[in-house]
C-alpha positions as CSV (number, residue, x, y, z in Angstrom):
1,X,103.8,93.1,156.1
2,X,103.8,94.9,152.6
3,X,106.9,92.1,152.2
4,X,104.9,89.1,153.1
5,X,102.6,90.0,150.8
6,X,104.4,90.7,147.8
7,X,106.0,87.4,148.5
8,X,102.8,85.7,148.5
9,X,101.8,87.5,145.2
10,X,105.0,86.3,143.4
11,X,104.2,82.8,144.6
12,X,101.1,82.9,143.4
13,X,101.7,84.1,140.0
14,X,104.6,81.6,139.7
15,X,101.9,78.8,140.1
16,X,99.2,80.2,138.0
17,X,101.7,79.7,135.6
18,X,103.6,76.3,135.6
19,X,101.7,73.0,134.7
20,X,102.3,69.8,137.4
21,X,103.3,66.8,136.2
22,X,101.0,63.7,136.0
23,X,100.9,60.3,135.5
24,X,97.8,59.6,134.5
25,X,98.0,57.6,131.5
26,X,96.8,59.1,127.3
27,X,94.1,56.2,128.0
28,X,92.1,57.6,130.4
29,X,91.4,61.1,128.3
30,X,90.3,59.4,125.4
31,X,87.9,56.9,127.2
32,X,86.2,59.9,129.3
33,X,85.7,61.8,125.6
34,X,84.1,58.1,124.3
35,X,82.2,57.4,127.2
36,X,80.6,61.4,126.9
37,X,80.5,61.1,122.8
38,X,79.3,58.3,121.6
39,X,75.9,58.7,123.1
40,X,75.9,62.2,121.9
41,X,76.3,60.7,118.4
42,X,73.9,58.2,118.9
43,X,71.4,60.6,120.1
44,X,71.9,62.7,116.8
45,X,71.4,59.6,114.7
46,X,68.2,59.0,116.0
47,X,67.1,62.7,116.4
48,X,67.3,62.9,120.1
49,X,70.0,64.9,121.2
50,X,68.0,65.3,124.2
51,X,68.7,62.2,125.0
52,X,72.5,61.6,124.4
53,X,73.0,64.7,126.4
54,X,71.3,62.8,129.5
55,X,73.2,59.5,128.4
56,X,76.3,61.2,127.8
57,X,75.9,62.4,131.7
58,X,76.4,58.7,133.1
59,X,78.9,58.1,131.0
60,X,81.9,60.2,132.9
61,X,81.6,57.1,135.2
62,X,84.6,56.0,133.6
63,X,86.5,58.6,135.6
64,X,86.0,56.4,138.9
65,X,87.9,53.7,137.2
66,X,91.1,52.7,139.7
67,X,94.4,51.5,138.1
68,X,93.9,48.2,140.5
69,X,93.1,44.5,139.7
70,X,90.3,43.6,137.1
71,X,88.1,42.5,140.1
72,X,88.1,46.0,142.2
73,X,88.4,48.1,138.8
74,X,84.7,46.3,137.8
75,X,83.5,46.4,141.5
76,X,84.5,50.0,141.7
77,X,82.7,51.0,138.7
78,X,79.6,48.8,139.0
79,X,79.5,50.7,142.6
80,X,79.7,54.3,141.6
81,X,77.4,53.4,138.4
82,X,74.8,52.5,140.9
83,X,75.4,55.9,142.5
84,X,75.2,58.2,139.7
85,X,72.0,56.4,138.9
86,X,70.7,57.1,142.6
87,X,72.1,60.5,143.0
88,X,70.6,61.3,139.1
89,X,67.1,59.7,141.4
90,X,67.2,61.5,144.4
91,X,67.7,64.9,142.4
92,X,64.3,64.9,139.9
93,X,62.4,62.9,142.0
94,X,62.2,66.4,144.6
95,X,62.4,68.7,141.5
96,X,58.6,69.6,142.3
97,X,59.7,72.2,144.3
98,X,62.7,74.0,144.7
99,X,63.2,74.2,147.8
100,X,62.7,71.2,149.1
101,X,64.9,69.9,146.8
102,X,67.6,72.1,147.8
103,X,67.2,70.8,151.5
104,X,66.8,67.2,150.2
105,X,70.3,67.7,148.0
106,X,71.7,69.0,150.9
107,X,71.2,66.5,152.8
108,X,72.5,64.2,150.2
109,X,75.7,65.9,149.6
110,X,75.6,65.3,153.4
111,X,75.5,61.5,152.8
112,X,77.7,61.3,150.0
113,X,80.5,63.1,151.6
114,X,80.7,61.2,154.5
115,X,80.5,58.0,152.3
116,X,83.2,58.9,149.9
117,X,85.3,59.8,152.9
118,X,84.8,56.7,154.5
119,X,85.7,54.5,152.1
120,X,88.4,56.8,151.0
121,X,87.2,57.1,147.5
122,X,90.1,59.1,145.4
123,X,89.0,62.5,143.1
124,X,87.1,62.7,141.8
125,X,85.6,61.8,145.0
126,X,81.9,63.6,145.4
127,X,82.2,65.5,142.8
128,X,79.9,63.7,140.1
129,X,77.6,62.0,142.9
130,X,76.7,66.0,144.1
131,X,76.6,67.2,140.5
132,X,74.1,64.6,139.1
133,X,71.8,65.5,141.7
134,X,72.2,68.8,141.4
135,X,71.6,68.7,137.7
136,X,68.6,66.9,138.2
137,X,66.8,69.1,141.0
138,X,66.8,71.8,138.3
139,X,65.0,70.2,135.9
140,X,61.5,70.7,135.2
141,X,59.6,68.3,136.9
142,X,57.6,65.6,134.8
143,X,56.6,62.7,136.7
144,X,56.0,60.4,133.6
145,X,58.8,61.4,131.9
146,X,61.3,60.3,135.6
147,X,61.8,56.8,134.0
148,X,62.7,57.4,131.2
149,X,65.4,60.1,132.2
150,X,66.5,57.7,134.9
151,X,66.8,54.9,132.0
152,X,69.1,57.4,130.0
153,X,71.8,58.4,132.8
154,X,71.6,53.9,133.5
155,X,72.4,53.2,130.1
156,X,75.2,55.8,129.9
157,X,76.9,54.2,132.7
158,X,76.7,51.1,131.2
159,X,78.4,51.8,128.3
160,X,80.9,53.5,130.2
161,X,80.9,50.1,131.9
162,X,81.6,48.0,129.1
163,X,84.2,50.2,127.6
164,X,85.9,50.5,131.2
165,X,86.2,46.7,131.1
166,X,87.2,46.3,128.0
167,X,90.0,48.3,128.2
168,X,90.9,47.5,131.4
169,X,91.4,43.4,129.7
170,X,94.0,45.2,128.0
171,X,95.7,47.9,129.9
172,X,96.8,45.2,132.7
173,X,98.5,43.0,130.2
174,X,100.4,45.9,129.5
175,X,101.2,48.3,132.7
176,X,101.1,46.3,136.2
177,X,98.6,47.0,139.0
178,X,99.2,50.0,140.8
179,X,98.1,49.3,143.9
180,X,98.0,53.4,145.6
181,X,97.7,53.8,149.3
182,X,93.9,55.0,150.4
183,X,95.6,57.1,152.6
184,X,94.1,57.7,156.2
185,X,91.0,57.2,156.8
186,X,89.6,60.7,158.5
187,X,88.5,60.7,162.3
188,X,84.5,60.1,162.6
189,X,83.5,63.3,164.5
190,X,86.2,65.1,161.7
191,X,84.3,63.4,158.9
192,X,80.9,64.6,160.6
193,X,81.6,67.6,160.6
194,X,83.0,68.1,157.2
195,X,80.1,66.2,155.9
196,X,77.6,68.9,158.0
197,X,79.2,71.6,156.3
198,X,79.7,70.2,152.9
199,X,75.6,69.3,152.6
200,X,74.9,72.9,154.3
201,X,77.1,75.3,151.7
202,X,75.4,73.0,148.8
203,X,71.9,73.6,150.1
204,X,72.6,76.7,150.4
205,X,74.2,77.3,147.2
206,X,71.6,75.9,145.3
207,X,68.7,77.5,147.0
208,X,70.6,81.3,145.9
209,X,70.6,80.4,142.5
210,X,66.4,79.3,142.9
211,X,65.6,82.7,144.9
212,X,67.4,84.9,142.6
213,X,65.8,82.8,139.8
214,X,69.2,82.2,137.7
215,X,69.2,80.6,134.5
216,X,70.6,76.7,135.0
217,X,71.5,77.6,139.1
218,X,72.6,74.2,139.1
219,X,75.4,75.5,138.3
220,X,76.5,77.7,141.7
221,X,76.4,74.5,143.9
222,X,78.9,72.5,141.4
223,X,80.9,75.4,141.3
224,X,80.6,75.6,145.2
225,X,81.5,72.0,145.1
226,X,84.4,72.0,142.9
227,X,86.2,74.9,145.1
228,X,85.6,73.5,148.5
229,X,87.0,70.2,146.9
230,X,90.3,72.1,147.9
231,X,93.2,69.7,149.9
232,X,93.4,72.7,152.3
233,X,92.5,76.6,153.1
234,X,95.4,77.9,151.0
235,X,94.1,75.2,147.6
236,X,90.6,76.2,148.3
237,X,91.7,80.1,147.6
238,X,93.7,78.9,144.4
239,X,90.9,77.3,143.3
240,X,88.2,80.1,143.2
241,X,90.4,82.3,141.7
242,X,91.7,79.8,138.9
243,X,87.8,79.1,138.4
244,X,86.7,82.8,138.3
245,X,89.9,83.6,135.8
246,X,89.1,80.3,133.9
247,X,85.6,80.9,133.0
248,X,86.1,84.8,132.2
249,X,88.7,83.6,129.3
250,X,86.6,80.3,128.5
251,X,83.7,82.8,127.5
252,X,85.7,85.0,125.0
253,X,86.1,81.1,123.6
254,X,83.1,80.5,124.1
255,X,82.3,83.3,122.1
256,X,84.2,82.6,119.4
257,X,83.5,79.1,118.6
258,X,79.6,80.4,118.3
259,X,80.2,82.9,115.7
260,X,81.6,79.8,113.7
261,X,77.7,78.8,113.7
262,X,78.7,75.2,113.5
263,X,76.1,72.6,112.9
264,X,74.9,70.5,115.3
265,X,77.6,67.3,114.2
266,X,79.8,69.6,114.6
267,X,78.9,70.3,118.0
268,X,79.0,67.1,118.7
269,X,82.6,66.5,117.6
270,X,83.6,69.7,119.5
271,X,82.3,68.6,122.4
272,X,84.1,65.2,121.9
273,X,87.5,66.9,121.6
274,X,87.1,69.4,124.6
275,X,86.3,66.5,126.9
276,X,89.8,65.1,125.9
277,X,91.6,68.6,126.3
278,X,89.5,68.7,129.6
279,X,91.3,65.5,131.1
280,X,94.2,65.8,129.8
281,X,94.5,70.0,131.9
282,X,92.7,69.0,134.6
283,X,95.3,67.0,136.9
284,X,97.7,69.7,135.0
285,X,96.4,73.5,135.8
286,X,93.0,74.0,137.3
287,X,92.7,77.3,134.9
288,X,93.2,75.9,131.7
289,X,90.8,73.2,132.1
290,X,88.1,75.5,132.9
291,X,88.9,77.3,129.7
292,X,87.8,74.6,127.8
293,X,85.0,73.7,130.4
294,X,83.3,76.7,129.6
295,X,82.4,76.3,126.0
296,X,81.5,72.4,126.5
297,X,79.3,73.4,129.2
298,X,77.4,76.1,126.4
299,X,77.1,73.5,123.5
300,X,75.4,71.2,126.0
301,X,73.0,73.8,126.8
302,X,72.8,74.3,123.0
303,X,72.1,70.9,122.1
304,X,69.9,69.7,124.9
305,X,67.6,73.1,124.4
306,X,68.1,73.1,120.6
307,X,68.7,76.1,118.1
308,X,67.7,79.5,119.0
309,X,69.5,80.3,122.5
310,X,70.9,83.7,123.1
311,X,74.5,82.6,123.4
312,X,75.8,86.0,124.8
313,X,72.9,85.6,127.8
314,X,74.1,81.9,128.3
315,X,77.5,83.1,128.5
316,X,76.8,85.9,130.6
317,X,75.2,83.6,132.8
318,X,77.3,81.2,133.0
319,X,79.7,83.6,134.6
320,X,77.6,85.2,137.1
321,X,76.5,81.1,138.5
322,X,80.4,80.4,137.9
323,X,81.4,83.9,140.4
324,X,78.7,83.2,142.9
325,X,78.9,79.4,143.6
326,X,83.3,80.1,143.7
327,X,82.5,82.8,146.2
328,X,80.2,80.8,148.3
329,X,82.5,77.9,147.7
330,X,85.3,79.8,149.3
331,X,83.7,80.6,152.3
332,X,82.5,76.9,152.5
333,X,86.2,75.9,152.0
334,X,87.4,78.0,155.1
335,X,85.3,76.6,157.0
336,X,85.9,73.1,156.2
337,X,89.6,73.5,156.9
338,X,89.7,75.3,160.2
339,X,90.6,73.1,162.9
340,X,89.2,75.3,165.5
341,X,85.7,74.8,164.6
342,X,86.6,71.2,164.0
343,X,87.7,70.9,167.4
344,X,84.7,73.1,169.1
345,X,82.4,70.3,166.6
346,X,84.1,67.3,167.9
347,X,83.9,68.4,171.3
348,X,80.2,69.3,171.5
349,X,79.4,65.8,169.6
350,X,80.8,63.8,172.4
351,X,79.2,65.7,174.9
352,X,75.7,65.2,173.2
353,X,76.6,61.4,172.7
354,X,77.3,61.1,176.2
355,X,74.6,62.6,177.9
356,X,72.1,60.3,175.2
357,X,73.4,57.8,176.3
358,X,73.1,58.4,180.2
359,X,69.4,58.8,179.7
């Protein structure tokens, strides 16, 4: 026993520490930090940071963009544009109350998940679908202020958009199409049930962070999210650790880069050049990414709230949503990859489908 598990220790720590290999192309990094930057520079040229933080949002659309013919790369992106711009809806149209918009994004996530599935959408999958809406059932609620907000995340995508088809003109001249297998599409009763429990561990996730009345709880369900996006039980594990270990180092960062008291176009740069690091780690080492997460994350919250935050009590914050919505996450992740209840699911489905349908 005590041998198993000094293997599995070893293991562990041999994998914490070695980067994979990737071949995403240098492209794709710098598009994701354009797409995210240039609104935030346009916002500070016209004095509304506010608003390139929102526009800067829809912008990480560019992530979605498949290394496929022109046709499905624009098809692709117009689709999930027009579903960050939905999930973005759903999310502050319910902010009015919290708890009903913690059901409602449930249920969402619900939708999503199956969706993605179904069409065999590759990572990020759900992940920025889920976290729009998230984001946005935090917010305070302001009814005339919805369009506007709603106009901000649109225009984001679209310039993400443009840029994605611009350089799409020119990366296909250049590399050939790379056509990747989808993979299998999962079972229906499988993909029910992963869907169930997906919308239930972000309902619940989000609905901790409004009872315990946490500073920005938005964050516990994308952290929830981001765990139980795990391939499997064993990834899932990996995952909340990396995260946990990730953010406690990204907040000594953190830390440091706010003692530099940089001004706000500095800020802006920063957060430029950590979205590229943040690409570049994140099909490398989960941990390392998160390092660099961590102090983008603060400097949003810096520049979309403006000067005078308590930085340590952001950080500090940060961490506890960061601990809690891994923790849940894991426990959502078991569940999602044991077969058992999978089976037990799948079996009580077809035995509720059949007796509706003898009535």
């Amino acid at each position: 026993m005590l041998e198993q598990v000094k293997d599995i220790i070893q293991r562990e720590a041999k994998q914490f520490f070695q980067l994979k290999k990737s071949e995403r192309l240098w492209h794709i990094p710098v598009l994701a930090s354009l797409c995210t930057g240039l609104p935030l520079l346009v916002g500070y040229y016209v004095g509304r940071l506010d608003f390139g933080t929102l526009a800067c949002i829809g912008g990480l659309v560019i992530l979605y963009l498949p290394s496929t013919s022109l046709e499905n790369r624009m098809l692709t992106l117009l689709v999930c544009a027009f579903g960050f711009i939905m999930s973005f809806t759903v999310g502050i149209a319910f902010s009015f109350n919290h708890y009903v918009s913690a059901v409602i994004v449930g249920l969402y996530a619900f939708g999503v998940n199956w969706l993605t599935n179904y069409f065999r959408l590759p990572p990020p999958g759900n992940f920025f679908f889920i976290m729009l809406a998230s984001m946005a059932s935090c917010m305070p609620f302001d009814l005339l202020a919805i369009p506007t907000k709603i106009g901000l995340v649109a225009l984001g995508t679209m310039g993400g958009f443009v840029l994605a088809m611009a350089f799409s003109l020119y990366i296909i001249r250049k590399y050939p199409d790379k056509m990747k297998d989808p993979g299998t599409r999962k079972r229906i009763y499988t993909n029910l049930t992963e869907s169930f429990i997906m919308g239930l561990f972000i309902a619940i996730s989000l609905l901790t962070g409004h009872i315990f009345q946490l500073d920005n709880p938005y964050w516990i369900p994308i952290s929830c999210l981001a765990i139980m996006q795990g391939m499997n039980a064993t990834q899932v594990g990996q995952r909340s650790f990396h995260r946990i270990i990730g953010t406690f180092i990204g907040m000594g960062f953190s830390w440091l880069l706010l003692q530099l008291n940089l001004s706000t176009l500095q800020i802006c740069i920063s957060i430029i050049l950590l979205q590229y690091i943040i690409e570049i780690l994140v099909v490398r080492h989960y941990a390392l990414a998160v390092i660099f997460i961590t102090p983008m994350t603060v400097f949003l919250i810096e520049l979309s709230r403006g000067a005078g935050i308590d930085a340590n009590l952001v950080i500090a914050t940060r961490f506890l949503d960061i601990t809690i919505g891994s923790l849940i996450g894991a426990l959502g992740g078991w569940l999602l990859h044991n077969q058992k209840l999978h089976q037990k699911a799948e079996r009580q489905i077809r035995k509720t489908r059949v007796a509706i349908l003898r009535k």
